[in-house]
N, C-alpha and C positions, 0 to 999 in steps of 0.2 A: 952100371946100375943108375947113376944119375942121369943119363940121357935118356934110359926108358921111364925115370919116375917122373920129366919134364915130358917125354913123348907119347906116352902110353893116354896118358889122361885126352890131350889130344887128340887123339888117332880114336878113342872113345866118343868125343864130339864130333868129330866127321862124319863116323858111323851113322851116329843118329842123326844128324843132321839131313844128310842125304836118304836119310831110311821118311824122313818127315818132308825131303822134295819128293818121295814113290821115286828115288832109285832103289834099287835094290844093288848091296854090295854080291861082289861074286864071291867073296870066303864069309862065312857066317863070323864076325863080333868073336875073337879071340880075346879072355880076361888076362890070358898067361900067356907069357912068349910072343906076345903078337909083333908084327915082324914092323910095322906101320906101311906098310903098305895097302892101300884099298884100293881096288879096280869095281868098275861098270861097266855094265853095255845100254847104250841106247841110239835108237835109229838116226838121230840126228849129232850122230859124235864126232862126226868131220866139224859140223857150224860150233856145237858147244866148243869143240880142242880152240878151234876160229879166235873167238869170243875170247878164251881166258887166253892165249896167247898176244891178243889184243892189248887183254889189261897185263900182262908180262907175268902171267904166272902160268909155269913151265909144269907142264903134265905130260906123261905119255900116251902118245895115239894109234892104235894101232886093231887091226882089225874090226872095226868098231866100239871097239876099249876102250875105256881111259883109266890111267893108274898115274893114283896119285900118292906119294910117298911123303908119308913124315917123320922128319927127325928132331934131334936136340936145336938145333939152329930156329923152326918154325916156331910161332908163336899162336896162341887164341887170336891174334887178331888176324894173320896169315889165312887159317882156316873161315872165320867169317868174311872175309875177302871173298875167298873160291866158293865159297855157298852164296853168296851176294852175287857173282857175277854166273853163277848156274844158275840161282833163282832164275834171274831176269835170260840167261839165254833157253831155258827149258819152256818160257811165254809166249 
């Protein structure tokens, strides 16, 4: 319970966050049970995976996916890291 009421709120800014770059998440914004897991597709997800790998934050890559997982350990500043370094690689 305490690592979803640190992770949940989280995993809720990501959401929007990337919903305000025009990605679009592939599971619609779960309020309950959301597992923190968020995936995308976009055509250039070889260069983005690139890009945040560069800056060392570790995402999965994979068919043109990227899923990125959060838990009790990530932080709000964690999350604006990986939308700061997608901003600028989605340019």
């Amino acid at each position: 319970e305490r690592i979803a009421a640190h992770s949940d709120p989280l995993v809720e800014k990501l959401h929007q966050r990337l919903t305000d770059l025009g990605l679009t998440p592939m599971v619609p914004r779960q309020t309950e049970h959301a597992s923190g897991i968020i995936s995308f597709q976009h055509p250039k997800s070889a260069a983005i995976h690139a890009d945040l790998e560069r800056e060392k934050i570790h995402v999965m890559h994979h068919a043109g996916r990227l899923r990125v997982s959060i838990h009790g350990y990530n932080t709000a500043e964690d999350v604006e890291r990986l939308v700061s370094v997608l901003a600028k690689s989605l340019t």
